[in-house]
Phi, psi and omega in degrees: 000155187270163172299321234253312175285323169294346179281321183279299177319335167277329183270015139305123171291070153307185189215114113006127116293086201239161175269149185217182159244144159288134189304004197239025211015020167318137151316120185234134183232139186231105192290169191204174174248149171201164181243115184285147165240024175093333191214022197147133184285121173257113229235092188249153163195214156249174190301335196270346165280131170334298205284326207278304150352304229256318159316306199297342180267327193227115193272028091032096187185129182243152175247144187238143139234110181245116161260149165220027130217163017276337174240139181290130186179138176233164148237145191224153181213123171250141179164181161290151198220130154267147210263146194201118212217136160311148331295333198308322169259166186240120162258054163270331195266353181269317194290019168278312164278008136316285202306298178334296172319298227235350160236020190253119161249181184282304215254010151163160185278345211285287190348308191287326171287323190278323196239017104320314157304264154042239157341317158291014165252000185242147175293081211243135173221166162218162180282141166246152190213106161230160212285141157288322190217130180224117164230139170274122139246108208258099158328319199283345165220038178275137191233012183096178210299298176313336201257353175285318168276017150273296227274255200324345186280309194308325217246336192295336157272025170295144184281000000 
């Protein structure tokens, strides 16, 4: 994928896959919601979920977002997460543009307004997971593992 596509493929409400680790260092995987900002995936959740834990002992973490519409493609991005928490941060205005991405529709506010409120009664922080590693694969010209890193060099400076 070109930058120009991957920035439209992330601001789809796609469903996340992230990986974490366990202590015992096994995988744990979780669907999720994130908000791409251009330069890190942002995550939110709560102190009492497994996965939201399993950060804070090891910030250790991978995200996979696989779509096959409207175009087949994934990205996956491995690397670390910083934990960003109340009061020091206000994670309200990012876990806002959550709601936005995955529950706002055009034809009306209540829901989104309603499972926002929400959110704000749950013991809520969120993670930025930013990448060591990143790959983009755009399905419609994949040609296998070499010709997809030809096809991103070729593509990497485009604005």
């Amino acid at each position: 994928m070109n930058a120009a596509d991957v920035e439209t493929f992330l601001a789809q409400p796609h469903v996340g896959v992230l990986a974490t680790l366990r202590r015992n260092g096994l995988p744990y995987t979780v669907p999720v919601w994130f908000h791409w900002d251009g330069h890190a995936a942002w995550i939110t959740g709560t102190y009492e979920r497994v996965w939201c834990k399993q950060l804070m002992a090891d910030p250790r973490a991978s995200l996979c977002v696989e779509a096959m519409s409207p175009a087949a493609g994934h990205v996956g991005i491995d690397g670390s997460v910083t934990v960003h928490e109340l009061p020091e941060f206000d994670i309200w205005p990012i876990s806002s543009l959550l709601v936005d991405k995955y529950v706002r529709t055009p034809s009306g506010d209540t829901a989104a307004n309603a499972f926002f409120a929400n959110m704000q009664t749950e013991h809520r922080l969120l993670f930025r997971l930013e990448p060591d590693v990143f790959r983009a694969i755009d399905m419609r010209v994949y040609r296998g593992k070499r010709a997809d890193r030809d096809f991103q060099e070729r593509n990497r400076n485009e604005p």
